[in-house]
C-alpha beads as a LAMMPS data file, in Angstrom:
LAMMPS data file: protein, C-alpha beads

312 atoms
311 bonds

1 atom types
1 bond types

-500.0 500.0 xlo xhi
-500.0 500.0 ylo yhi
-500.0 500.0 zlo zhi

Masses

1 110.0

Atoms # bond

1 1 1 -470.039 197.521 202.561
2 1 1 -466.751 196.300 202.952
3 1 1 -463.465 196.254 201.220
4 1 1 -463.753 192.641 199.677
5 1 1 -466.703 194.880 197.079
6 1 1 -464.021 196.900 195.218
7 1 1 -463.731 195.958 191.710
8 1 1 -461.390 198.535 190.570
9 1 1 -458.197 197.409 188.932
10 1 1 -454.691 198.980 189.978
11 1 1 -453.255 201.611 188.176
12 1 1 -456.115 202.514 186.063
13 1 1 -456.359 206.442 187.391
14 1 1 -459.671 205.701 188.666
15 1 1 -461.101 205.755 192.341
16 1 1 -464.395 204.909 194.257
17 1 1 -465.506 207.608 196.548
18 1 1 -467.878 207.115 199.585
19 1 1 -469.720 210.314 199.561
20 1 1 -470.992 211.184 203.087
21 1 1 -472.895 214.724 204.544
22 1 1 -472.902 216.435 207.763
23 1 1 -476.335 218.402 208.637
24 1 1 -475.571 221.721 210.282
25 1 1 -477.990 223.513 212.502
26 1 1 -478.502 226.498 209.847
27 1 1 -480.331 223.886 207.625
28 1 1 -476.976 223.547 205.857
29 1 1 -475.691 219.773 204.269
30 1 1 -471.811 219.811 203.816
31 1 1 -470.958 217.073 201.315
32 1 1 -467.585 215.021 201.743
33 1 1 -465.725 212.623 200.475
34 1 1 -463.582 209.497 201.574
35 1 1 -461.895 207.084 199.706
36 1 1 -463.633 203.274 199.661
37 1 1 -459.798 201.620 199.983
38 1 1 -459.801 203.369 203.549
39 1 1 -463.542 202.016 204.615
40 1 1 -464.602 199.220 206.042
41 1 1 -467.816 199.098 206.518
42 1 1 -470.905 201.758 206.991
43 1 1 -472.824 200.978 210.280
44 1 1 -475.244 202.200 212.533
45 1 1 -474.902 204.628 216.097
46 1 1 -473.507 202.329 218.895
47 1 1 -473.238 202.516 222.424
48 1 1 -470.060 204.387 223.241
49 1 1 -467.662 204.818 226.290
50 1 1 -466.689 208.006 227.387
51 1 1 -462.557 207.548 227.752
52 1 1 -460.744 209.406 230.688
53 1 1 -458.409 212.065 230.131
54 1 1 -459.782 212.638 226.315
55 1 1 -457.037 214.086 224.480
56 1 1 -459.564 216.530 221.687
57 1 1 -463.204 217.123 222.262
58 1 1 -463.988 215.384 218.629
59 1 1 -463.133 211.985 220.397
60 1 1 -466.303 211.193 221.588
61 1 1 -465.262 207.813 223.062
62 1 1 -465.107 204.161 222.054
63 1 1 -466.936 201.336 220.903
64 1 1 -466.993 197.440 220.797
65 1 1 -466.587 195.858 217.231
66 1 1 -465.947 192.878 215.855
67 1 1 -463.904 190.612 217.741
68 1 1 -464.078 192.480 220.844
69 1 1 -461.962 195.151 219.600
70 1 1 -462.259 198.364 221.236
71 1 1 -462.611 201.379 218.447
72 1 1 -462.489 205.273 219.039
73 1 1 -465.213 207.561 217.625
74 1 1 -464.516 210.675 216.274
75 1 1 -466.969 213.218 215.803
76 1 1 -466.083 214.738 212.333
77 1 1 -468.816 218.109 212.766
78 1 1 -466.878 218.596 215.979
79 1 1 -463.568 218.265 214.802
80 1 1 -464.652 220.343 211.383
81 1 1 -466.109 222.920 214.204
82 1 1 -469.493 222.607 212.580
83 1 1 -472.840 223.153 214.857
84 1 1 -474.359 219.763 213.880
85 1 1 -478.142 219.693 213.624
86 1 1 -479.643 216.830 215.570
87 1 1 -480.218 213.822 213.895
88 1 1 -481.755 210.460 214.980
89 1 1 -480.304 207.803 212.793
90 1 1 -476.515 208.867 212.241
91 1 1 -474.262 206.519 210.484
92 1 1 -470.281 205.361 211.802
93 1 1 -467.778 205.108 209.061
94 1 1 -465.722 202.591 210.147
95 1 1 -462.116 203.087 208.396
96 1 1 -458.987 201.249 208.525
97 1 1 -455.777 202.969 207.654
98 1 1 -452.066 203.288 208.475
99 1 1 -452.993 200.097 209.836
100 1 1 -455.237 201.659 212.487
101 1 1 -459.043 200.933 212.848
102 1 1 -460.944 204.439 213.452
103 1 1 -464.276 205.419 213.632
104 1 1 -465.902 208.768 212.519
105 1 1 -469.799 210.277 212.777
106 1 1 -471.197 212.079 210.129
107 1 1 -475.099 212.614 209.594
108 1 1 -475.565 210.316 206.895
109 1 1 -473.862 208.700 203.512
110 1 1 -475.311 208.834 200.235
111 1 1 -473.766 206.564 197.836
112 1 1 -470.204 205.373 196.339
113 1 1 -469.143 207.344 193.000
114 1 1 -466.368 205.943 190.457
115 1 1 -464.227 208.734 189.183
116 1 1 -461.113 209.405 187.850
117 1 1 -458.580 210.853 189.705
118 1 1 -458.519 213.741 187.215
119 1 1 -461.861 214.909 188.245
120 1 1 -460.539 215.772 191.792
121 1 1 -459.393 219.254 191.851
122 1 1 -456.322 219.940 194.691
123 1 1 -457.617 222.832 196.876
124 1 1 -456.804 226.497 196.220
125 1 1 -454.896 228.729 198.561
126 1 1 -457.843 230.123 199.984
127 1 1 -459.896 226.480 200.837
128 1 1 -456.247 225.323 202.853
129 1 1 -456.308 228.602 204.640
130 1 1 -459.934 227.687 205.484
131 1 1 -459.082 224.491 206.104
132 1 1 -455.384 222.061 206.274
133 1 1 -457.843 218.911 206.180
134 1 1 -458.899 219.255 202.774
135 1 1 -456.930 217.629 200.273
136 1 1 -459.365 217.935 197.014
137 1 1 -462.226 219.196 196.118
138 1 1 -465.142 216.986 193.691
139 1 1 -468.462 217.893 191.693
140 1 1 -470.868 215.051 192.231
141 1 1 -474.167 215.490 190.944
142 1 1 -474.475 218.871 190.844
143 1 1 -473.052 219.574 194.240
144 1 1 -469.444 219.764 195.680
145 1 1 -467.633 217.672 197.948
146 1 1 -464.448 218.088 199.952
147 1 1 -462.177 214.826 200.777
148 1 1 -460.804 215.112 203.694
149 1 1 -457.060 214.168 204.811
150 1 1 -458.249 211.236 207.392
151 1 1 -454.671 210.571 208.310
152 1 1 -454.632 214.096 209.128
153 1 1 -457.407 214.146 211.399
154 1 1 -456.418 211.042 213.249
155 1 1 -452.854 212.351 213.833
156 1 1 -454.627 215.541 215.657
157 1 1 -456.385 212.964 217.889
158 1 1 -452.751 210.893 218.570
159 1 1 -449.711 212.747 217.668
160 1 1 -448.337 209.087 217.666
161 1 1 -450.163 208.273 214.946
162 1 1 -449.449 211.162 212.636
163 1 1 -446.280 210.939 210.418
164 1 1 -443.478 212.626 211.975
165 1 1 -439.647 213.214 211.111
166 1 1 -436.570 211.137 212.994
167 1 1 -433.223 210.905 211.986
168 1 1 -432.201 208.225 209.461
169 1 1 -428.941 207.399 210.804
170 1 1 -425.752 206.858 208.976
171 1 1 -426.161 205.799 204.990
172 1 1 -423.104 203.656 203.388
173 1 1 -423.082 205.152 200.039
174 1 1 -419.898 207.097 198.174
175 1 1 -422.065 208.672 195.789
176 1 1 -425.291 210.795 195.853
177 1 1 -428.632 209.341 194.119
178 1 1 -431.569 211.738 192.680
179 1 1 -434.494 210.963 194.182
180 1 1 -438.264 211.842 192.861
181 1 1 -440.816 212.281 195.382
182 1 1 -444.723 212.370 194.654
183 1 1 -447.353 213.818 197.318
184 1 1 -449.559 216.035 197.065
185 1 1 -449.340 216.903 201.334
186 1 1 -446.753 219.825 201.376
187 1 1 -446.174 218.732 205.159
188 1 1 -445.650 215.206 203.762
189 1 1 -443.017 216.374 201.011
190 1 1 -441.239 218.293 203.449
191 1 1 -440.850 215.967 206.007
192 1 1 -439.460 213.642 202.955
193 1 1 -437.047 216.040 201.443
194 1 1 -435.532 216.591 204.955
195 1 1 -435.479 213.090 206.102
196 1 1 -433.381 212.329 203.005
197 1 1 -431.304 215.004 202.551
198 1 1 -429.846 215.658 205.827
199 1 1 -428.520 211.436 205.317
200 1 1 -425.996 213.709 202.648
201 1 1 -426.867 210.681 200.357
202 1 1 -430.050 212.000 198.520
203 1 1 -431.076 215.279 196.296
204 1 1 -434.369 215.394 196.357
205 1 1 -436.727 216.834 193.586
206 1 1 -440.603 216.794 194.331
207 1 1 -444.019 216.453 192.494
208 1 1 -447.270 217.538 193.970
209 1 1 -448.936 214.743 192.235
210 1 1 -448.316 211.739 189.577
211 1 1 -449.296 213.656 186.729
212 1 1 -446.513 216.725 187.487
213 1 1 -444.148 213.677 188.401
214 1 1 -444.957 211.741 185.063
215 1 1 -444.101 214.969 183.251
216 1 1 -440.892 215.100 184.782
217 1 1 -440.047 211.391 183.828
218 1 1 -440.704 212.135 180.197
219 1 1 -438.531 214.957 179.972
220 1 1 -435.522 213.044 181.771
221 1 1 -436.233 210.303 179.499
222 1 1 -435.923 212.529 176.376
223 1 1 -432.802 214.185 177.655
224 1 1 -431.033 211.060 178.418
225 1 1 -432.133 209.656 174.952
226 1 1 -430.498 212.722 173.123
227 1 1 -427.514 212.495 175.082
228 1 1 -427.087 209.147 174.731
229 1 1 -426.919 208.507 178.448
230 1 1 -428.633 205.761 180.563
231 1 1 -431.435 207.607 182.830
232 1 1 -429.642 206.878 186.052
233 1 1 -427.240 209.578 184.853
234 1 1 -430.665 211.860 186.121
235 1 1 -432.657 210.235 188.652
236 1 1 -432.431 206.888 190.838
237 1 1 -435.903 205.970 191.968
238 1 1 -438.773 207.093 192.798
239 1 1 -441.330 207.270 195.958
240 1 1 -444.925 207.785 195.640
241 1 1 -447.560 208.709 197.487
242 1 1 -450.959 206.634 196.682
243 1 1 -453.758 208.998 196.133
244 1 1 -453.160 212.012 194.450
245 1 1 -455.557 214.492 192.457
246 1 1 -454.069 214.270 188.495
247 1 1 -452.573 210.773 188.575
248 1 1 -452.320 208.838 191.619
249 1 1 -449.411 206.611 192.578
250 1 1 -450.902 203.278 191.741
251 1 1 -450.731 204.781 187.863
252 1 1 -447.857 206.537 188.088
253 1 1 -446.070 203.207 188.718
254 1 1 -447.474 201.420 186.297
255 1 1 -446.640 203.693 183.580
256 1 1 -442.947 203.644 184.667
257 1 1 -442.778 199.940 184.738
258 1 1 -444.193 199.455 181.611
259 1 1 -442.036 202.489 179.630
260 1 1 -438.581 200.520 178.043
261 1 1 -436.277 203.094 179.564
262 1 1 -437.954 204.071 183.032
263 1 1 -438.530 200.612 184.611
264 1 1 -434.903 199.881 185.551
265 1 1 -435.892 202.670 188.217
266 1 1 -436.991 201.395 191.172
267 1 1 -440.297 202.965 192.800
268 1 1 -441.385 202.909 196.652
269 1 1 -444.876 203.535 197.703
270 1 1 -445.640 205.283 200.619
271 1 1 -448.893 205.870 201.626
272 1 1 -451.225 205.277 204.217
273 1 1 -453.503 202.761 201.855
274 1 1 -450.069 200.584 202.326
275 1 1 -451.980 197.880 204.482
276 1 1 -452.017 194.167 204.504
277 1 1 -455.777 193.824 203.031
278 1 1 -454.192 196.642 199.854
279 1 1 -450.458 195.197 199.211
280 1 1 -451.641 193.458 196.197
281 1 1 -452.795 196.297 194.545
282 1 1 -448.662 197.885 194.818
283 1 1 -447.869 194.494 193.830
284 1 1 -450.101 194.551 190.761
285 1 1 -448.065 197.240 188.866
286 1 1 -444.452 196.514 190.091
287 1 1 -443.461 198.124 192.877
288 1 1 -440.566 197.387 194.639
289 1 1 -441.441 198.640 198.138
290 1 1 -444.440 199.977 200.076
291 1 1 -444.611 201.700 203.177
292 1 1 -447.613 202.857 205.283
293 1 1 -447.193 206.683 205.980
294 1 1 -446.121 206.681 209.566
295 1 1 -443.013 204.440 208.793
296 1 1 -441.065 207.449 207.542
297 1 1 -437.851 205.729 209.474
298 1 1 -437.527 203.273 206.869
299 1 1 -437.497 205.318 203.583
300 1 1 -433.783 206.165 203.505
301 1 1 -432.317 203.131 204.357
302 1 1 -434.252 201.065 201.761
303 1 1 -433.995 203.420 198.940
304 1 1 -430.076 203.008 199.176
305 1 1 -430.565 199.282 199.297
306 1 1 -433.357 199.566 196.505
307 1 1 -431.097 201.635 194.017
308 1 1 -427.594 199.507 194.619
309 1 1 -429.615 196.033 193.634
310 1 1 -431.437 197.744 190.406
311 1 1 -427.297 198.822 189.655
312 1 1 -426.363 195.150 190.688

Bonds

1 1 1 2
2 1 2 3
3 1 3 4
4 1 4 5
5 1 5 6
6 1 6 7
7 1 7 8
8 1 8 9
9 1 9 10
10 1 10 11
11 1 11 12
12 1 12 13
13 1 13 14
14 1 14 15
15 1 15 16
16 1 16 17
17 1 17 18
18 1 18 19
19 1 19 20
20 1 20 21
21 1 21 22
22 1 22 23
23 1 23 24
24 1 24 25
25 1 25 26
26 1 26 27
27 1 27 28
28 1 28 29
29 1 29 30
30 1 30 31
31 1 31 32
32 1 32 33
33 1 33 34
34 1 34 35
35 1 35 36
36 1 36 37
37 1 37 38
38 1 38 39
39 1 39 40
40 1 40 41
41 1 41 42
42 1 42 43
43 1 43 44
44 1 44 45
45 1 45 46
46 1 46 47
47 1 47 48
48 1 48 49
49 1 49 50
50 1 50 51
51 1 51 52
52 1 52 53
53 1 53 54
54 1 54 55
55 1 55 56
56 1 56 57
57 1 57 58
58 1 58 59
59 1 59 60
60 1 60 61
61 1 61 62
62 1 62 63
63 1 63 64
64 1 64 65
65 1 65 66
66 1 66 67
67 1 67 68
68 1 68 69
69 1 69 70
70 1 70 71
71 1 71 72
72 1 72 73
73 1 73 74
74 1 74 75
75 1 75 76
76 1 76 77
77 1 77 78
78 1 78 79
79 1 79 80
80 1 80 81
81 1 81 82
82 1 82 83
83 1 83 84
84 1 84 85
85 1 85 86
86 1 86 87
87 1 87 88
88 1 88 89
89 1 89 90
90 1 90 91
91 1 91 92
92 1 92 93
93 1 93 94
94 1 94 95
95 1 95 96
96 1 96 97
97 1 97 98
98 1 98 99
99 1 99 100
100 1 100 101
101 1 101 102
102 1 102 103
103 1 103 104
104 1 104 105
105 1 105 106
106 1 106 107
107 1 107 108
108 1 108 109
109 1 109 110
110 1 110 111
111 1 111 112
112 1 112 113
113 1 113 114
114 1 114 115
115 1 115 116
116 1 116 117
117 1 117 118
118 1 118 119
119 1 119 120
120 1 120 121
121 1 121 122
122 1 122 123
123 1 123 124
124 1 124 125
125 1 125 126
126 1 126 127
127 1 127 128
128 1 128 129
129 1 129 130
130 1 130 131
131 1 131 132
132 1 132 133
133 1 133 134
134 1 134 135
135 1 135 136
136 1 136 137
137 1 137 138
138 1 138 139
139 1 139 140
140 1 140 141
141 1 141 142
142 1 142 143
143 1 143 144
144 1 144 145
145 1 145 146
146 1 146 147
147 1 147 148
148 1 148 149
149 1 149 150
150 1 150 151
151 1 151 152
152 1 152 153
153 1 153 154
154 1 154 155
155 1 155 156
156 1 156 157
157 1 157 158
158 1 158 159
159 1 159 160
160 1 160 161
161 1 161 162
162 1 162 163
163 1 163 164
164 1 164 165
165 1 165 166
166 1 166 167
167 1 167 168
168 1 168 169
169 1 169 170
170 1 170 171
171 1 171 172
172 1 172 173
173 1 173 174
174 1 174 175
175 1 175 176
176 1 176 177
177 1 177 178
178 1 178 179
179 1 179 180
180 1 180 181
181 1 181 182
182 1 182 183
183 1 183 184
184 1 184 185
185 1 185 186
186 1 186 187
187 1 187 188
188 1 188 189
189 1 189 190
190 1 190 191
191 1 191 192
192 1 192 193
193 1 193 194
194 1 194 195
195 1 195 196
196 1 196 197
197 1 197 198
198 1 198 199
199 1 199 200
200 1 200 201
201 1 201 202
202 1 202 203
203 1 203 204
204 1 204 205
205 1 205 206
206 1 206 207
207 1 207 208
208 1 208 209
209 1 209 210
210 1 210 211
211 1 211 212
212 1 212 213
213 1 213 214
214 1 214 215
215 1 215 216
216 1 216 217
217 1 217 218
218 1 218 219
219 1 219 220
220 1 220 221
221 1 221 222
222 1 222 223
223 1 223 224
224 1 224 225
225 1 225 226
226 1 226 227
227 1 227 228
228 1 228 229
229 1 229 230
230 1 230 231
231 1 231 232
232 1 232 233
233 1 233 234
234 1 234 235
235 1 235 236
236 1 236 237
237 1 237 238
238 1 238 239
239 1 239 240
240 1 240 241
241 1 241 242
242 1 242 243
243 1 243 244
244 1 244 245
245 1 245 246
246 1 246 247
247 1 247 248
248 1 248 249
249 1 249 250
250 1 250 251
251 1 251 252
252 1 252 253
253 1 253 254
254 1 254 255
255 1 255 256
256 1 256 257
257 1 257 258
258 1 258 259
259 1 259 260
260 1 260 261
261 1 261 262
262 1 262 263
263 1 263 264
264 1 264 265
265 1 265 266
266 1 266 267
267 1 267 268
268 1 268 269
269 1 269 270
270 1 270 271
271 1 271 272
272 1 272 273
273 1 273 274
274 1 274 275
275 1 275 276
276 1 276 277
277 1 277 278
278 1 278 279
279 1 279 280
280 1 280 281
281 1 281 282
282 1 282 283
283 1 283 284
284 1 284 285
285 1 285 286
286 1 286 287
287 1 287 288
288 1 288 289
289 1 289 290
290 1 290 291
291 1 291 292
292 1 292 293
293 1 293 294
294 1 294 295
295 1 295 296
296 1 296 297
297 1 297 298
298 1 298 299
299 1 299 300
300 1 300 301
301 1 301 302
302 1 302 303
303 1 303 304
304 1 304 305
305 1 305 306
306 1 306 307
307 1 307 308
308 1 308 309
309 1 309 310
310 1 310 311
311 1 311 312
C-alpha cells in the first residue's frame, strides 16, 4: 500500500484510516488507528540494527529501505507500555511525516476504513489522563480504536523532531491583526498563541477543531454583515491544523474560500501532513500557505506578510 492508492478528494470531511492491533500477553487485542496520508507502505519484520546510545527503550533500532536509506523502528507496545504477546509474523508501518521517514511495530493490521471526520470522537478528560498520545477515539465494526498522535510519539524519541517554541523576532506592523487558530493539540495551540502574541502584533483566538472554528466564522460573518463592516474589522486570517475530529482543516478551508465574504481571508496550514508528496491537496482548496508542524519559526513572519498582500 502506498500513498499513490488514495482516492479521496480534498476538503470533503472524509478520511481513510489504517486500522492496526497490538496483541497483549493477557490475550488482549488493542485496536488503533493511523491516518493513510501519513503511511507509506505496510511491510514485513526486517533485520534491524541495534543503535548505540538509544535515546528510549521503544527504539528498537534501524533498518535498510529503499534506496539504502537507513530507518528507525519504534516499538509502539513498548512505547504504549503494553506487555506484547509474542507473535511470529509482525507487520512495520512504514510512515512518512513532518518530512521524516519512521517506522513502528505493531502485531498486525486489519484493513483501511473511509470515514468522516465526524465519526472520530476527541478523547475525554479521563482517556488524556490515561494517555497524552491519543488524539480520538473511533467505532469500527463493532470495536473501538484509538488514533494515536504519531508526531507525538516521534518527538519523545527526538526532542528535535517534536514542535517546539522559539522566538519570532521583531514584526514590522503598526497595527494588531486577529488571528484564528485551529488544532485540536492543546500543547500545539499553546505553543501558537504564545509564539504570536509575545511578537505584540497578533491576538489570538483558538478552535479545538474546524467545526468550533467554522462556527466562529459564521458568527463574525453575520456581525460584520449587520454592521455593515468588512470582516477584517474582526479577524485577519486564519491557520489550521490538518486533521481534526469535527471538521478537519482541508474542509475548513474550502468552505472559507468558497463563502463570498470569508475568502478575502487568507488561511495557513500547518500540519504535519504538510509534505511534498500532500501539497496538492492544500493547494486544491486555496490555501495560501502550508507549513509542516515543526516549522513553528515561520508562522509569524508570514502571516504579517500573508495579511498586508490580501489588504494590498
Amino acid at each position: 500500500m502506498s500513498q499513490t492508492n488514495i482516492l479521496l478528494e480534498s476538503g470533503t470531511n472524509e478520511l481513510e484510516l489504517v486500522e492496526f492491533y497490538i496483541d497483549e500477553a493477557d490475550d488482549y487485542r488493542g485496536h488503533y488507528g493511523v491516518n493513510v496520508s501519513k503511511v507509506v507502505e505496510i511491510i514485513r519484520m526486517q533485520p534491524v540494527t541495534v543503535m548505540p546510545n538509544m535515546r528510549h527503550e521503544s527504539v528498537l533500532g534501524a533498518f535498510q529501505y529503499r534506496n539504502g536509506r537507513i530507518v528507525p523502528l519504534i516499538d509502539l507496545a513498548k512505547y504504549l507500555k503494553k506487555p506484547s504477546a509474542e507473535n511470529k509474523e509482525p507487520k512495520i508501518i512504514v510512515t512518512e511525516f513532518n518530512n521524516v521517514i519512521t517506522a513502528f511495530l505493531v502485531s498486525g493490521v486489519n484493513r483501511i476504513h473511509r470515514l468522516s471526520w465526524e465519526q472520530v470522537e476527541p478523547p475525554g478528560a479521563f482517556i488524556q489522563n490515561m494517555s497524552n498520545a491519543i488524539t480520538g477515539v473511533v467505532r469500527l465494526e463493532g470495536r473501538t480504536a484509538f488514533v494515536l498522535d504519531m508526531e507525538k510519539i516521534v518527538g519523545d524519541m527526538d526532542e528535535g523532531l517534536s514542535i517546539s517554541y522559539s522566538h519570532p523576532g521583531e514584526l514590522e506592523s503598526d497595527q494588531v491583526y486577529t488571528i484564528l487558530h485551529a488544532d485540536d493539540s492543546q500543547s500545539v495551540r499553546g505553543l501558537v498563541k504564545h509564539l504570536l502574541e509575545e511578537s505584540k502584533v497578533f491576538n489570538v483566538i483558538q478552535a479545538t477543531n474546524g467545526g468550533e472554528a467554522w462556527n466562529y466564522l459564521k458568527e463574525i460573518k453575520e456581525k460584520a454583515i449587520a454592521e455593515g463592516k468588512p470582516v477584517t474589522n474582526y479577524v485577519n486570517g486564519v491557520i489550521s491544523d490538518i486533521e481534526m475530529p469535527s471538521v478537519d482543516g482541508l474542509t475548513l478551508c474550502r468552505w472559507i474560500k468558497e463563502d463570498h465574504t470569508l475568502k478575502a481571508l487568507p488561511v495557513a496550514l500547518f500540519s504535519s501532513l504538510v509534505t511534498h508528496t500532500l501539497l496538492h491537496k492544500g493547494e486544491s482548496v486555496g490555501a495560501n500557505a502550508q507549513f509542516s508542524k515543526p516549522e513553528l519559526s515561520q508562522l509569524s513572519q508570514k502571516m504579517v506578510e500573508l495579511i498586508k498582500n490580501s489588504q494590498a
